[in-house]
C-alpha positions in Angstrom: 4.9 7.2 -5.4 2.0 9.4 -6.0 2.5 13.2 -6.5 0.4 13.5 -3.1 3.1 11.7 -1.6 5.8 13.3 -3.2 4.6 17.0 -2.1 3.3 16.9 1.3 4.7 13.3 2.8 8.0 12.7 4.0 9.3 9.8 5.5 6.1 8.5 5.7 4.6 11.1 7.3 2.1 14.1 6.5 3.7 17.3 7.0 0.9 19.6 5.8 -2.7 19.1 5.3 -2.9 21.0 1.3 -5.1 24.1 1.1 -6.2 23.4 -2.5 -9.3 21.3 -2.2 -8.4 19.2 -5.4 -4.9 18.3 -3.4 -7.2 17.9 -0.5 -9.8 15.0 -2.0 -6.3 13.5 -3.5 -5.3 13.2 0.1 -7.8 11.6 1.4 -8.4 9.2 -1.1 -4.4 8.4 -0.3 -5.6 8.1 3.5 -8.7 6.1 3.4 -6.9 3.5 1.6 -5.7 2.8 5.0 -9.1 1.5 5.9 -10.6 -2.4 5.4 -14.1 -0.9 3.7 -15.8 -4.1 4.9 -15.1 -3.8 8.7 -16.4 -1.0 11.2 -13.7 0.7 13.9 -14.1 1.7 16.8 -12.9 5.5 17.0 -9.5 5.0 19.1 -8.8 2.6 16.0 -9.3 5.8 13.4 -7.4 7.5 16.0 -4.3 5.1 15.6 -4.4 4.5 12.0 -4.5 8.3 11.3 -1.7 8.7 14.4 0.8 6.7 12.2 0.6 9.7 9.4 -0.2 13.1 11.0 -0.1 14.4 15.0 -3.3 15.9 14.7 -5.7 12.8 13.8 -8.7 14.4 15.0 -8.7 17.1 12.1 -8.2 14.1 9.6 -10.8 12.1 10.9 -13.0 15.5 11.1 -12.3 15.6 7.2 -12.6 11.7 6.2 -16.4 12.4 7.7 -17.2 15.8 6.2 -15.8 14.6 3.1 -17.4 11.6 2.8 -14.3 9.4 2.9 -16.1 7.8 6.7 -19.4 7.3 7.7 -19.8 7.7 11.5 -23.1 6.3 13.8 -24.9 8.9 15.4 -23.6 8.5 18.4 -20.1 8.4 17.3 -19.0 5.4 18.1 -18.3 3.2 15.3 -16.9 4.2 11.8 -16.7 2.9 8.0 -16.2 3.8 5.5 -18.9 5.1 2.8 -18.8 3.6 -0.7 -22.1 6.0 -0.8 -22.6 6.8 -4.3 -24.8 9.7 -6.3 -26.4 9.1 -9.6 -26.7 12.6 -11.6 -26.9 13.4 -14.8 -23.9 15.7 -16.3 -23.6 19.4 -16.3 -20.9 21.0 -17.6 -19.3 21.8 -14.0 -18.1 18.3 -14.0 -16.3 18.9 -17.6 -13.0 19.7 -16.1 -13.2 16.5 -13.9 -13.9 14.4 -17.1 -10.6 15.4 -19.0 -8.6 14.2 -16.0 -10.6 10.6 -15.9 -8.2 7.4 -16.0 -9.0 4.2 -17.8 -6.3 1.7 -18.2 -5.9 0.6 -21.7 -7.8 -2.1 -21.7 -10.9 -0.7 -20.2 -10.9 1.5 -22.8 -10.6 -1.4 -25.0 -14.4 -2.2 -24.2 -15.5 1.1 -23.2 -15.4 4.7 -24.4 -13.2 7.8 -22.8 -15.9 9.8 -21.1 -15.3 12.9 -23.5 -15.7 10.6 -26.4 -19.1 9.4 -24.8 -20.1 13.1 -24.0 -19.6 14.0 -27.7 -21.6 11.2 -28.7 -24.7 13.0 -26.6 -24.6 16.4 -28.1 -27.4 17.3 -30.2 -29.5 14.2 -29.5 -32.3 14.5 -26.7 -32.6 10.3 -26.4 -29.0 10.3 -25.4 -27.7 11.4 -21.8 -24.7 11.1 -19.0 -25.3 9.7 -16.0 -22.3 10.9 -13.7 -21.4 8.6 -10.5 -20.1 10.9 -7.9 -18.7 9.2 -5.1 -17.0 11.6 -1.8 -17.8 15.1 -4.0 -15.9 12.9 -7.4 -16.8 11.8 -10.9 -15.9 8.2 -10.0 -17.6 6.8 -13.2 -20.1 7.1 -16.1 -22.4 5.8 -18.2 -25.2 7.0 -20.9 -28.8 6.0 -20.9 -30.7 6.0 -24.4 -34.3 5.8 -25.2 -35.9 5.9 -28.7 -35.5 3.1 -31.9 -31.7 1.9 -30.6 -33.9 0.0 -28.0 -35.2 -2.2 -30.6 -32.2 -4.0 -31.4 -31.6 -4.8 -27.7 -35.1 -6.0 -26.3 -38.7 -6.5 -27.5 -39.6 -4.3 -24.5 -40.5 -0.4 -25.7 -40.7 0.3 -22.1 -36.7 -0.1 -22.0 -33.3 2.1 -22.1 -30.5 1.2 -23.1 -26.9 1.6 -21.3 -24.2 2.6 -22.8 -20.0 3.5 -22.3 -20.1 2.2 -18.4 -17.2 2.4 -17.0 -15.2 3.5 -13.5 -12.7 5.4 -13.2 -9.4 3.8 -13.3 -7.5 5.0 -10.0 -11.5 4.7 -8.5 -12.1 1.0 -8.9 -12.0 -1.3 -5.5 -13.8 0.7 -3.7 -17.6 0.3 -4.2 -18.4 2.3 -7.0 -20.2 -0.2 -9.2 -21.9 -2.1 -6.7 -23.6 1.0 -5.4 -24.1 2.6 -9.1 -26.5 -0.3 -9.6 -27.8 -0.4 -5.9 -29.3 3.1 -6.9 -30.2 2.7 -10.5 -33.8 1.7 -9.9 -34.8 4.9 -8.3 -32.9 7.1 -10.2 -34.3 5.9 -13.6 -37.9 5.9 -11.5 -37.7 9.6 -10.4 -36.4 11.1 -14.0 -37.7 8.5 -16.8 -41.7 7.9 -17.1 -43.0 4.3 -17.3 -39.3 2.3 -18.2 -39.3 -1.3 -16.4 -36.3 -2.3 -17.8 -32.2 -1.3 -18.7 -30.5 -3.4 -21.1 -27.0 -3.3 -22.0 -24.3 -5.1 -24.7 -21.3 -6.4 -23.0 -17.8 -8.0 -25.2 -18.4 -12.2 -24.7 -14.4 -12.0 -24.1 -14.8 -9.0 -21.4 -15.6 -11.5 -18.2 -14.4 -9.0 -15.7 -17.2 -6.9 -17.0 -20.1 -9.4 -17.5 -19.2 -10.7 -13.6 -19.7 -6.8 -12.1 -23.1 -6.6 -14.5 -24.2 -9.7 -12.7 -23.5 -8.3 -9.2 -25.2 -5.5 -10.2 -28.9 -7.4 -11.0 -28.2 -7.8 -14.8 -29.3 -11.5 -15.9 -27.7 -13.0 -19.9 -30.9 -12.7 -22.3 -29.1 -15.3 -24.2 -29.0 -13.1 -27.5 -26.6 -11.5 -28.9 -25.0 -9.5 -31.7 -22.2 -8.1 -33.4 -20.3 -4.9 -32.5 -17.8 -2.3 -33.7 -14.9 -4.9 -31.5 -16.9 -8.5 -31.4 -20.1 -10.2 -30.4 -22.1 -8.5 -27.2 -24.1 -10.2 -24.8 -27.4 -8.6 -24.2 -27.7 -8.3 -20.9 -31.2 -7.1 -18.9 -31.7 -5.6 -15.5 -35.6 -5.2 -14.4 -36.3 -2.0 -13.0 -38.8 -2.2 -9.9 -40.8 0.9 -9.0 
């Protein structure tokens, strides 16, 4: 049972909406799992899915929109819910979300705790954090390099390199990636001058991995090299303008 659960459910139920808006987001992430993320409802069926765990499902459905959790039509008639997701680079108001991000032990087998990635940035301009914020969260990160590290990745000088991609544990299922790479193209477009491509290593034995990549528009180069835990796959995404 999760500690939202534990505090402010009983039998079931919701018996107080928490003023803390960290307690809050933890809610309604506990709520919208509720939801099918690949159906639209009509608003009588938010009204009875919310009904089964608090009286007043108008305030919770008021929330799950201003939150982000739902998007609504504009003429309020038909719900969904958003997997909308933000690409920004880190500022340090996001530090304290970083020191509570999950990855199971085997994703960070292949990828790096988001701390550990951070550090790796600090006092080197061709390094930087790309935050994924999904309903007002970190939900993942990754790094975006420039300069000579390209080289050993691509022929192409016109290309960065991704590094440390990963999503957050208790955030995955819902979207996150998919959209991350939806959005990539324009965000590299509005803040990096004249790149046409983003090229990546992944583990040959991390499948899961490599089968999200290709969702997201990355196609197999076919080379490869060595790394700190076993051969990568070089991986290329083109980046249109």
């Amino acid at each position: 049972m999760s500690k939202i659960r534990e505090r402010f459910f009983k039998e079931g139920k919701l018996v107080q909406i928490p003023k803390k808006e960290k307690m809050k987001l933890q809610l309604f992430d506990e709520l919208i799992q509720s939801f099918d993320r690949n159906r639209e409802y009509k608003e009588q069926e938010v009204n009875e899915v919310l009904m089964g765990a608090y009286p007043d499902y108008a305030i919770l459905r008021r929330y799950l929109v201003d939150y982000g959790y739902l998007r609504r039509t504009d003429d309020g008639s038909e719900y969904q819910v958003d997997t909308d997701v933000t690409l920004k680079f880190y500022d340090d108001s996001y530090y304290g979300e970083l020191k509570e991000y999950v990855l199971t032990k085997e994703d960070e087998h292949f990828s790096s705790m988001p701390l550990d990635a951070l550090k790796s940035c600090e006092n080197n301009d061709e390094k930087n954090m790309v935050l994924m914020i999904q309903r007002r969260q970190v939900a993942g990160v990754f790094i975006l390099q420039s300069g000579k590290v390209v080289e050993k990745y691509t022929d192409n000088p016109d290309a960065l390199v991704m590094f440390s991609y990963s999503v957050d544990s208790n955030k995955q299922g819902r979207g996150v990636a998919t959209d991350s790479f939806r959005k990539l193209d324009a965000f590299v477009n509005e803040n990096y001058e004249g790149i046409n491509e983003v090229v990546l290593g992944v583990n040959v034995r991390n499948e899961a991995a490599q089968y999200v990549y290709r969702k997201g528009g990355f196609k197999n180069t076919g080379r490869s090299f060595v790394g700190p835990v076993g051969r990568q796959k070089i991986m290329r995404k083109e980046i249109r303008s």
